[in-house]
C-alpha positions as CSV (number, residue, x, y, z in Angstrom):
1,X,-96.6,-38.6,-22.6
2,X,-95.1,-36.4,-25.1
3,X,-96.7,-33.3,-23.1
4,X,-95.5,-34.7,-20.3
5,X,-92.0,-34.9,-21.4
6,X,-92.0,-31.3,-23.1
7,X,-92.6,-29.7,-19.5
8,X,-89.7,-31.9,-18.0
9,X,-87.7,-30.5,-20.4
10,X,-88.7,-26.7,-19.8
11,X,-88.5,-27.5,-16.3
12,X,-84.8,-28.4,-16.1
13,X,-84.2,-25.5,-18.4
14,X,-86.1,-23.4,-16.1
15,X,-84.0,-24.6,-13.1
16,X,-80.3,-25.3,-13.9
17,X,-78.3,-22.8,-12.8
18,X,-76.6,-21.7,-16.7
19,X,-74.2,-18.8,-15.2
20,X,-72.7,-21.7,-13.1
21,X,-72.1,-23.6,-16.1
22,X,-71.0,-20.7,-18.1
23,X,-68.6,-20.4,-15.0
24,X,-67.6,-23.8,-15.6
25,X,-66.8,-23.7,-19.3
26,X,-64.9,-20.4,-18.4
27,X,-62.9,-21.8,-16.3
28,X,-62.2,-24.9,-18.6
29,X,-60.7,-22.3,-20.8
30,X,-58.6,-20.6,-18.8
31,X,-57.5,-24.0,-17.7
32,X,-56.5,-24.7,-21.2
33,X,-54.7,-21.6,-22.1
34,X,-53.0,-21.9,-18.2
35,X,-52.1,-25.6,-19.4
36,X,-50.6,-23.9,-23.0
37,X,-48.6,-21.0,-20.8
38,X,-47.5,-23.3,-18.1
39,X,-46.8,-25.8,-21.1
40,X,-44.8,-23.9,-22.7
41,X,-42.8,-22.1,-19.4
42,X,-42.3,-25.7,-18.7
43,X,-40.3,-25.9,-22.2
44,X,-38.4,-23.2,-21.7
45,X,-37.5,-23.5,-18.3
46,X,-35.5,-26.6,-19.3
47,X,-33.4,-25.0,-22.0
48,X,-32.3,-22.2,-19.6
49,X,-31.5,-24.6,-16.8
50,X,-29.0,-26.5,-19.7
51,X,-27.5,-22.8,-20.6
52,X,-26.9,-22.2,-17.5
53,X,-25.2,-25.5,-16.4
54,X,-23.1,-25.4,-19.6
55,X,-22.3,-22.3,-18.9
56,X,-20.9,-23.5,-15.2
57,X,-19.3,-26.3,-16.6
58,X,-17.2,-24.2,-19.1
59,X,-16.1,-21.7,-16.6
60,X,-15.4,-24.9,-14.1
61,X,-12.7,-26.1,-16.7
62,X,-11.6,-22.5,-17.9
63,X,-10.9,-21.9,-14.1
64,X,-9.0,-24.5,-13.5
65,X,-6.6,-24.1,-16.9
66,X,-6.3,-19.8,-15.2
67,X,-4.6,-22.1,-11.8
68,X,-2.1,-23.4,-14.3
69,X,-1.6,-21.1,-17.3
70,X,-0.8,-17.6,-18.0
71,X,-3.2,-15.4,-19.7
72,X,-2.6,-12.7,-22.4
73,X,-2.1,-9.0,-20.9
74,X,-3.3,-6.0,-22.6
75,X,-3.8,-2.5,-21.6
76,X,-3.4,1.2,-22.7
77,X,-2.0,4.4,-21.4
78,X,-1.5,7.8,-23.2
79,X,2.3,7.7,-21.9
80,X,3.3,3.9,-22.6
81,X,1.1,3.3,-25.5
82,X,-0.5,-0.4,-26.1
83,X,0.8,-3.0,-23.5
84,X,1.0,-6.6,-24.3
85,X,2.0,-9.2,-22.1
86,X,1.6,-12.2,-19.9
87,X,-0.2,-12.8,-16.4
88,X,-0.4,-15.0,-14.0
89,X,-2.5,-14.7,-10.9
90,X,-2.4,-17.8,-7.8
91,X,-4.6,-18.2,-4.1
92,X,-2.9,-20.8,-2.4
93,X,-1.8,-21.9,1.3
94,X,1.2,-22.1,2.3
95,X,0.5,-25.5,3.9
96,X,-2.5,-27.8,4.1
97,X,-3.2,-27.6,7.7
98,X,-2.8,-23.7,7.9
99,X,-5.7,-21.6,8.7
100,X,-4.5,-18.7,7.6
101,X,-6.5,-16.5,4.9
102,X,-5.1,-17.5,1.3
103,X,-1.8,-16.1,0.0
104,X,-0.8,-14.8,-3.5
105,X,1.6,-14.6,-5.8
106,X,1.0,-12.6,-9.0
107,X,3.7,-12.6,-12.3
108,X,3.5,-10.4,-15.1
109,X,5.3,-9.6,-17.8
110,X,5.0,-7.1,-20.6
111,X,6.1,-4.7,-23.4
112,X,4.4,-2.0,-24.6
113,X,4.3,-0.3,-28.5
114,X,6.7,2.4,-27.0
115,X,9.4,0.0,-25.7
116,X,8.6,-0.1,-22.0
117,X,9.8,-3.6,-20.6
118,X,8.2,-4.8,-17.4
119,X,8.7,-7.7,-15.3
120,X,6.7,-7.8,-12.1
121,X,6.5,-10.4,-8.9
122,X,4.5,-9.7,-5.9
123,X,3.7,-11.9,-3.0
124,X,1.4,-11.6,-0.1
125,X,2.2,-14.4,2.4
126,X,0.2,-15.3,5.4
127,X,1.6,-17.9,7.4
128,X,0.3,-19.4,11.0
129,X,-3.1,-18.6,11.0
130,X,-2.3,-15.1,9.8
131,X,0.0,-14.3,12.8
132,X,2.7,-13.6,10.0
133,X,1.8,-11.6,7.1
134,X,5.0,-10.8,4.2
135,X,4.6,-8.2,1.6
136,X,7.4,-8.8,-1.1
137,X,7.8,-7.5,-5.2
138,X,10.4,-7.7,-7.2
139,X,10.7,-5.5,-10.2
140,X,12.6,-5.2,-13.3
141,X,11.4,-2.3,-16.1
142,X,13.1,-0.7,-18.6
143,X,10.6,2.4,-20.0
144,X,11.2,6.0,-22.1
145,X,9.1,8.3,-19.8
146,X,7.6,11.6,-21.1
147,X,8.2,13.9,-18.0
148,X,6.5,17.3,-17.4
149,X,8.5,18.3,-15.0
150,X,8.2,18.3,-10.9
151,X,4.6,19.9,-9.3
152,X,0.9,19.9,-9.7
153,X,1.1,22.2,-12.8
154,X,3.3,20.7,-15.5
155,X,0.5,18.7,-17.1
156,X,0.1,21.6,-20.1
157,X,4.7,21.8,-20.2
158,X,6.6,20.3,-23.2
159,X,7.0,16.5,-22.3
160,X,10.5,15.4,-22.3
161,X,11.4,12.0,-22.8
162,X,13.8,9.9,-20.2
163,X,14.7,6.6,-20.1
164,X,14.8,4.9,-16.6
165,X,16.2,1.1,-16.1
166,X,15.2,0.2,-12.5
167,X,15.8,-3.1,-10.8
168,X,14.1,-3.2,-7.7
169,X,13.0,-5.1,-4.8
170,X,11.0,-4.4,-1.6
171,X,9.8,-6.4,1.6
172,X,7.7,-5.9,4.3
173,X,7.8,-8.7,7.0
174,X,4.7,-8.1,9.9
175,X,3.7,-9.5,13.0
176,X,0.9,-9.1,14.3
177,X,0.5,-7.9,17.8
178,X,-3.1,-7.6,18.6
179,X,-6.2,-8.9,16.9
180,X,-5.8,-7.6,13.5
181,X,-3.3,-5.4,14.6
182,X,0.2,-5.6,12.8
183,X,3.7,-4.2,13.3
184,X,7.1,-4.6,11.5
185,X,9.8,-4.0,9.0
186,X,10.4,-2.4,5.6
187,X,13.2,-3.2,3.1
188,X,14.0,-1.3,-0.4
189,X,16.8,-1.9,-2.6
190,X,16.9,-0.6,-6.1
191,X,19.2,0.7,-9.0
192,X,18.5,3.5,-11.5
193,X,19.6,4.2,-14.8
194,X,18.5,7.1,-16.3
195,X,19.3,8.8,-19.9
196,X,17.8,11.9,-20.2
197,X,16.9,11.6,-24.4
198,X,16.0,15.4,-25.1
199,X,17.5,19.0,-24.0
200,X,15.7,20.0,-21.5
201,X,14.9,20.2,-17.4
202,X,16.4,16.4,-16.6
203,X,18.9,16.8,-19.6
204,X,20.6,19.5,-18.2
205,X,20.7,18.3,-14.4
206,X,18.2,20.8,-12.7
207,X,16.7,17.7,-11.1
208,X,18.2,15.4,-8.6
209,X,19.1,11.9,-9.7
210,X,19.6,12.6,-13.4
211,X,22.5,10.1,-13.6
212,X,20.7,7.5,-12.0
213,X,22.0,6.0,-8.3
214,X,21.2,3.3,-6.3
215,X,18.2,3.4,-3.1
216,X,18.9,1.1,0.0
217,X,16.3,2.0,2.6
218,X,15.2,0.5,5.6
219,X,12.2,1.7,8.2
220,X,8.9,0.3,9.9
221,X,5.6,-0.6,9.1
222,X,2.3,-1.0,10.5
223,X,-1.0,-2.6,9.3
224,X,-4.6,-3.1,10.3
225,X,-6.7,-5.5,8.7
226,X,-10.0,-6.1,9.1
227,X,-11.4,-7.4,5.9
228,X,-13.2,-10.5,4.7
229,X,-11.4,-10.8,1.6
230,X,-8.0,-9.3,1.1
231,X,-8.4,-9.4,-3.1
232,X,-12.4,-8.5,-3.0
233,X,-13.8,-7.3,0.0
234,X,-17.2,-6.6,1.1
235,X,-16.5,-5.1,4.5
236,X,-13.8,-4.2,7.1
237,X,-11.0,-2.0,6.6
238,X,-7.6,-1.6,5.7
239,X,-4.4,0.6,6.9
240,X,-0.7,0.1,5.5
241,X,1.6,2.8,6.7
242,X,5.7,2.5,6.3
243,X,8.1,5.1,7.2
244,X,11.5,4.3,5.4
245,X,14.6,5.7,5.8
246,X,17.4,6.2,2.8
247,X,21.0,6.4,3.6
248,X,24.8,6.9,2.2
249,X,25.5,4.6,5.5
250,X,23.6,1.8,4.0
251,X,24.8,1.9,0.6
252,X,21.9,4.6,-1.0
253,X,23.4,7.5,-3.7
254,X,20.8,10.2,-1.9
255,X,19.9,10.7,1.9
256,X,16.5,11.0,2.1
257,X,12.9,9.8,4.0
258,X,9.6,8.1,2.6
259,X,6.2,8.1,4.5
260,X,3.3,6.7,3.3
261,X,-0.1,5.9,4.5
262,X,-2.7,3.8,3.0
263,X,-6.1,3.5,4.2
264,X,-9.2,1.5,2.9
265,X,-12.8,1.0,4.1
266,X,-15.5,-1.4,2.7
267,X,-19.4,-1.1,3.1
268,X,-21.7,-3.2,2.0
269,X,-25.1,-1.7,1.7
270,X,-27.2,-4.9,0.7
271,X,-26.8,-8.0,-0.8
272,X,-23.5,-8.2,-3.4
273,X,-23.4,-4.6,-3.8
274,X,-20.0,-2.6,-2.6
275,X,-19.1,1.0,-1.6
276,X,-15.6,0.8,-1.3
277,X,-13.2,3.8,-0.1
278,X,-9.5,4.6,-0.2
279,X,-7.5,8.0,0.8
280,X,-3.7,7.5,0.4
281,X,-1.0,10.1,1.0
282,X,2.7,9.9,0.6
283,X,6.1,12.6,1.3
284,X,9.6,12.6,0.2
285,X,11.8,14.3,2.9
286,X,15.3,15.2,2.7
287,X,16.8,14.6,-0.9
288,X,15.1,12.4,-2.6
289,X,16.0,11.8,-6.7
290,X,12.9,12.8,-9.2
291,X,12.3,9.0,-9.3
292,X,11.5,8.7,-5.6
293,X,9.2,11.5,-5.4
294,X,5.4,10.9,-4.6
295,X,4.0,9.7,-7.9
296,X,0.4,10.0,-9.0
297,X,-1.4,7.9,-11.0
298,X,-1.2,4.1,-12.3
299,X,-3.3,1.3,-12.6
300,X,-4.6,1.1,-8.7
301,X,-4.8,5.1,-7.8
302,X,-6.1,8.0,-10.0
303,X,-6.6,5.4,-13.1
304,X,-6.5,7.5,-16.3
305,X,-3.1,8.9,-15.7
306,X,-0.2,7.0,-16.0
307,X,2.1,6.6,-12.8
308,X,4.5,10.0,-12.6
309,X,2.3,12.0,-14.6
310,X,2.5,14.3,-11.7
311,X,5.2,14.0,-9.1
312,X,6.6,16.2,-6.2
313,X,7.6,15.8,-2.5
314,X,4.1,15.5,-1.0
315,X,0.5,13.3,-2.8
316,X,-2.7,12.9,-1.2
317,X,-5.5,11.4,-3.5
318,X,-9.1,9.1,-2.9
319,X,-11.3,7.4,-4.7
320,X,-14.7,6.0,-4.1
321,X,-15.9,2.8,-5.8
322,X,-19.1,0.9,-6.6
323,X,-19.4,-2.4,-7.1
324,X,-22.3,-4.5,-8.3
325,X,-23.1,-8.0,-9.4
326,X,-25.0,-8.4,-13.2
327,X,-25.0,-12.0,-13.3
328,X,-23.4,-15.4,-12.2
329,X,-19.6,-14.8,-12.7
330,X,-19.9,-11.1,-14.1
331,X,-20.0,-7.8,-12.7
332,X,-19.9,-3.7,-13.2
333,X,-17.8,-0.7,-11.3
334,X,-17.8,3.0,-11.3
335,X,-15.8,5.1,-9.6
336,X,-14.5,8.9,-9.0
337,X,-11.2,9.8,-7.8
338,X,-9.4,13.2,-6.7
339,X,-5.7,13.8,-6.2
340,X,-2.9,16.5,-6.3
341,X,0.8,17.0,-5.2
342,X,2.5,19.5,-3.7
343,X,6.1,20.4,-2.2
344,X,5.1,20.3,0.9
345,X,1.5,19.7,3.2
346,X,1.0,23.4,3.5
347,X,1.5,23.4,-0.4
348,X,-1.9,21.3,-0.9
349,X,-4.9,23.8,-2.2
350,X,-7.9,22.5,-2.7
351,X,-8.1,24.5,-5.6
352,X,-5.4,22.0,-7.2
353,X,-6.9,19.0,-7.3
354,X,-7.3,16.9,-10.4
355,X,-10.6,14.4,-11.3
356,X,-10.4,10.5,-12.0
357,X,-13.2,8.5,-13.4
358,X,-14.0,5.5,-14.8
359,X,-15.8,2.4,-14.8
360,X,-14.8,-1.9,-15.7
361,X,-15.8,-5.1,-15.8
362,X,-15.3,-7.7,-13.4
363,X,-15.4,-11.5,-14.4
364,X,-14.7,-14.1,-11.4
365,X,-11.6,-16.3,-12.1
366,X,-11.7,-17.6,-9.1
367,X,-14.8,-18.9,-7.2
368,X,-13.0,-20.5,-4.2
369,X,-11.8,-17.7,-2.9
370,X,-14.4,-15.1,-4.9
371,X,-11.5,-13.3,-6.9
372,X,-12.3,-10.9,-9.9
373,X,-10.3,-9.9,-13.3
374,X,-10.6,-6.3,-13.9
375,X,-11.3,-4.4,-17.1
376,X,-11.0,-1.0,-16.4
377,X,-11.2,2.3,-18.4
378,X,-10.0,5.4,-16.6
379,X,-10.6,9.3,-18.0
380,X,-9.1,12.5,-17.0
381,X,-8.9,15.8,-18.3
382,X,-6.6,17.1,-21.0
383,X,-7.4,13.6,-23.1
384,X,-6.0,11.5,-20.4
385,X,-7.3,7.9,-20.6
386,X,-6.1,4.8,-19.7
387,X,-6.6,1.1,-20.3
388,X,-6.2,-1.9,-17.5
389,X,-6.8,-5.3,-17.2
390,X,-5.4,-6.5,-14.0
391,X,-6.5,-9.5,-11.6
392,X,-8.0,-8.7,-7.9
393,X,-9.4,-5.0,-7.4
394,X,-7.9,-1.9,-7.4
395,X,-8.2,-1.7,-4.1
């Protein structure tokens, strides 16, 4: 018996298949350490499921406190200094059965380390299904300027400070008359103080509208607009053109003409990602005060020098933008921008032409209607740089 049970044994030792049980206790293993891994995804899966929904539900509330509230302002130019201030920022219809694409109105108020007082309204009001679209700003600013002088080649001249108090206010009713074709009316009315604070070019009257004067203009206007978002598109296009006409007849101080063209177009290569592209030109015909010349620079156009850095009859500048997602409600942009002025169109050399760059931040304030708040940081030669936080794009 004993024999007999000795060769059972070497017989099933002899015929088990051992690599398939090796197999077996291999795969036991890996089981276990797949359990552990998938264990311990499975723990952290839930934590970043509550970060994220915290997350949502804190910038839920904060969005709905930036409908009713004002936020703090800051930026920084090399001409104005620190600016602190106020802003407010509203989407809205008109009325709730309205299908038209959302209007806004946008408030700001500021004061900068320098003394520059600005108070700004705009509105952009689509009414009837966007049959009717209104363009309207109102602005009060009292700012010292530091002024080069008039032309494309001042920027290395002896600044000279001037003090301009302008009230003004400007509106651009449209109709449109085919599609996304629109045509209308322009309206500007202003006053100008100025007080030339140091001898110089403007102190001694070599410039017209040293003593101030008052601008009452009226022309026409045209608009194409094609885009899926008016404050952050992803495709279409956009054209804003206005030719307005100044005269003693109607009240103005100087007799002169302003064109100006504005053209946009968006791209979107893949998924959230944006290229978008402006080109802009402006001229000043007849005799137009230095305060009514074409103006480069500012917060939307050639961002690193402040608006009248360089002024003359005739601008042309562009800029190309990309924008990118990073995560839920934040993004990035970069952009490069070229720009000159000139006294006339035959004056423009492309030898003349000054560089823009930059990049910001984006944070979305308001999901609805997918609008952004801007950080941006703009650089230019000469240790030009600028600071701006601002709501909606540049452009």
């Amino acid at each position: 018996m004993a024999a007999k049970g000795i060769f059972l044994i070497v017989f099933l030792m002899a015929t088990v298949p051992w690599r398939a049980v090796a197999q077996n206790k291999d795969s036991q293993k890996d089981k276990t350490s797949s359990s552990k891994t998938d264990k311990k995804a499975s723990n952290d899966q839930p934590l970043i499921q509550e970060v994220t929904e915290k997350f949502d539900d804190v910038n839920e509330k904060a969005e709905k406190l930036f409908r009713i509230l004002p936020v703090p302002f800051y930026s920084y130019s090399s001409d104005a200094g620190n600016i602190f201030g106020l802003a407010k920022f509203n989407l809205f219809q008109p009325s709730a059965d309205d299908r038209s694409k959302p209007s806004r109105l946008s408030e700001l108020v500021t004061i900068s380390s320098k003394g520059r007082i600005n108070v700004f309204i705009t509105n952009e009001l689509l009414l009837r299904e966007n049959r009717y679209m209104i363009l309207s700003a109102f602005n009060y600013r009292r700012q010292p300027e530091y002024l080069q002088g008039i032309g494309n080649d001042v920027l290395d001249n002896t600044k000279e400070q001037v003090t301009i108090d302008r009230v003004r206010l400007t509106s651009t009713p449209l109709r449109r008359v085919h599609n996304n074709l629109y045509a209308g009316l322009s309206v500007d009315i202003a006053h100008y103080t100025v007080r030339a604070d140091s001898a110089g070019y403007f102190r001694e009257g070599l410039a017209t509208g040293t003593r101030g004067g008052t601008d009452v203009g009226l022309g026409i206007a045209g608009a194409l607009d094609s885009r899926d978002n008016r404050y952050n598109a992803h495709r279409g296009a956009y054209l804003l053109t206005t030719l307005v006409y100044y005269s003693r007849s109607l009240g103005s101080t100087y007799t002169f003409y302003r064109f100006e063209l504005d053209a946009r177009k968006y791209i979107n290569p893949w998924y959230k990602h944006v290229i978008a592209v402006q080109a802009t030109t402006a001229y000043a015909g007849g005799n137009p005060p230095f305060y009514n010349l074409s103006l480069l620079g500012g917060e939307e156009r050639m961002r690193g020098y402040y608006k009248g850095a360089l002024r003359d009859r005739a601008l042309v500048d562009a800029q190309v933008e990309y924008r990118m997602p990073v995560w839920k409600i934040f993004g990035v942009v970069a952009w490069v921008g070229t720009g000159r002025v000139g006294k006339g169109y035959d004056d423009l050399a492309l030898s003349g032409f000054h560089p823009s760059y930059g990049a910001g931040l984006r944070v979305r304030v308001d999901t609805r209607n997918n609008t952004n708040m801007r950080f941006d940081m703009g650089f230019a030669p000469h240790g030009i740089r600028g600071f701006y936080i601002s709501f909606a794009e540049a452009f």
